[in-house]
C-alpha positions as CSV (number, residue, x, y, z in Angstrom):
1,X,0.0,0.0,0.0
2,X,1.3,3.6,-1.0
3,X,2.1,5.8,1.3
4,X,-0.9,8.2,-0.4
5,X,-3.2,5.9,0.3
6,X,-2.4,5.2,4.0
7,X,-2.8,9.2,4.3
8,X,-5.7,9.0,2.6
9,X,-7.5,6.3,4.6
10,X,-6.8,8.4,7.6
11,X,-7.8,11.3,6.2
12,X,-10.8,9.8,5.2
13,X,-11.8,8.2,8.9
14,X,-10.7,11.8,10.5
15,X,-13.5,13.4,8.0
16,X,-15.5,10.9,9.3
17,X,-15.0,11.7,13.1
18,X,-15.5,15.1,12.6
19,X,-18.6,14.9,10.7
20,X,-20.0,12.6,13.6
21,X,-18.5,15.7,15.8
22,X,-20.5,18.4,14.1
23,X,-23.8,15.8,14.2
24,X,-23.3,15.8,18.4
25,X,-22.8,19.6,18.5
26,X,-26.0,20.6,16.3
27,X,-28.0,18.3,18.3
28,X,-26.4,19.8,21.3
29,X,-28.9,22.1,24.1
30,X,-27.2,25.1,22.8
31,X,-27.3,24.7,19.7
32,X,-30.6,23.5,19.2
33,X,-31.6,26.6,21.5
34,X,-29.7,29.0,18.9
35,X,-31.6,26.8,16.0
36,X,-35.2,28.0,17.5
37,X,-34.4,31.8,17.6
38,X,-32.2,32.5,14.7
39,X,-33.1,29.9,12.7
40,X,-29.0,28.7,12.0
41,X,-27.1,26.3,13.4
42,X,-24.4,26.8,15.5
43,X,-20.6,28.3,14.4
44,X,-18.9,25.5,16.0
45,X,-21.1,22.8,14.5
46,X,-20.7,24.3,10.8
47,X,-17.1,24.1,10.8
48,X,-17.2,21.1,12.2
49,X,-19.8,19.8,9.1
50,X,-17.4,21.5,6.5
51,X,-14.0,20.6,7.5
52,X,-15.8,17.0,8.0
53,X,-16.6,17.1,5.0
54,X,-13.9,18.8,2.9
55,X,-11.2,16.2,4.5
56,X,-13.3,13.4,3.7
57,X,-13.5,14.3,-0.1
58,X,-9.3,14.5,-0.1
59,X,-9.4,11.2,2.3
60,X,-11.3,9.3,-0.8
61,X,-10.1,11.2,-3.2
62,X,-5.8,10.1,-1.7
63,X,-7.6,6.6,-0.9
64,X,-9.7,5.6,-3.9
65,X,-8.7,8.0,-7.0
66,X,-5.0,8.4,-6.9
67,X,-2.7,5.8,-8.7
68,X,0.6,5.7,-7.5
């Protein structure tokens, strides 16, 4: 295995946690009290939704798509 795709596997299960991070914080008291009055979720949970997300697309991408 290629030293990409080791990076890339643990790039993709770190996009993972912090996805499952960012579920946990919008469901949070807070949050979900911020939610009911502005109508948005919280800061902290949105970053941790789009970094999730945006290291899980390089994680597959280094895992799945690259050929060396």
């Amino acid at each position: 295995m290629s030293s990409n795709k080791l990076i890339g596997f643990v790039l993709l299960a770190v996009g993972i946690v912090l996805l499952v991070m960012g579920y946990n914080a919008s469901q949070s008291v807070g949050s979900q009290f911020k939610e009911a009055f502005s109508g948005s979720m919280s800061d902290k949970a949105t970053l941790y939704y789009i970094g999730g997300a945006v290291v899980t697309a390089v994680g597959a991408y280094l895992a799945f798509m690259s050929r060396k």
